[in-house]
C-alpha positions as semicolon CSV with decimal commas, in nm:
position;residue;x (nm);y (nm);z (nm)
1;X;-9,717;6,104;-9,200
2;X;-9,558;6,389;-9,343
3;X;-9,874;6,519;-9,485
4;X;-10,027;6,562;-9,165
5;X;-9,719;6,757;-9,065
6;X;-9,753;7,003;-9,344
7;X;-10,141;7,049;-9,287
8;X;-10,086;7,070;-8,902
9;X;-9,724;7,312;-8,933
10;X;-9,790;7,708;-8,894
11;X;-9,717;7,968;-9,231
12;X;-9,411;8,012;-8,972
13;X;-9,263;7,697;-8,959
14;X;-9,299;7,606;-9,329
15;X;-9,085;7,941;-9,411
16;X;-8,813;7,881;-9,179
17;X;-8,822;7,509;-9,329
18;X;-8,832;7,648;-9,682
19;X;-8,576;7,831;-9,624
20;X;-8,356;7,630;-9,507
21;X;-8,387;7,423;-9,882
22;X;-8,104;7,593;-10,137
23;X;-8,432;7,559;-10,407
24;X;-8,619;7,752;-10,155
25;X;-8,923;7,507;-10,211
26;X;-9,047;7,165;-10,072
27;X;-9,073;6,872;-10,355
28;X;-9,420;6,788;-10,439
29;X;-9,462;6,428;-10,561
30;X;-9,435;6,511;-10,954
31;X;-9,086;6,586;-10,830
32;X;-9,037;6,209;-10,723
33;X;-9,275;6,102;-11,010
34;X;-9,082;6,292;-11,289
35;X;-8,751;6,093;-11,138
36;X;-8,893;5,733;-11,122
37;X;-9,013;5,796;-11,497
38;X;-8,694;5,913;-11,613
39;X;-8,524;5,599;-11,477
40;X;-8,746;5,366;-11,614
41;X;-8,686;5,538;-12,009
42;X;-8,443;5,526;-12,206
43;X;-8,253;5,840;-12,142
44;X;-8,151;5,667;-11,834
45;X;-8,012;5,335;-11,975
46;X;-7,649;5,388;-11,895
47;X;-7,747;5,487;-11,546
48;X;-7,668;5,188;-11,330
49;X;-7,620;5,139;-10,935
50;X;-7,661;5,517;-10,797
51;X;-7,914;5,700;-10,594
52;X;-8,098;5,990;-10,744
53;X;-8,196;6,214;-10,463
54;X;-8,494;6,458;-10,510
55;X;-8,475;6,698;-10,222
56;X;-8,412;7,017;-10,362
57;X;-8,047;7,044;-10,283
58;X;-8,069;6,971;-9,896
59;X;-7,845;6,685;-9,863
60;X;-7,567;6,915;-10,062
61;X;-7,525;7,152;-9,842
């Protein structure tokens, strides 16, 4: 679904959207990828019962 948003949004849109991100780009899905793998090793074993949200700093703001 949100593929076919990106491929169908105008250059416009996606800067206004980008902008709008305090990163000032959209996660890709190494982003997502890079935090499920870091929560399955090691490093993460005294990480219990939280959310780790990938969204560039959006939800901050």
């Amino acid at each position: 679904m949100m593929q076919a948003f990106f491929e169908n949004a105008s250059e416009e849109l996606l800067g206004k959207l980008e902008k709008q991100i305090p990163i000032r780009k959209f996660a890709e899905s190494i982003d997502v990828a890079n935090g499920i793998l870091f929560l399955a090793s090691d490093e993460s074993k005294m990480i219990t019962g939280t959310e780790l949200v990938i969204d560039g700093g959006l939800s901050a703001q």
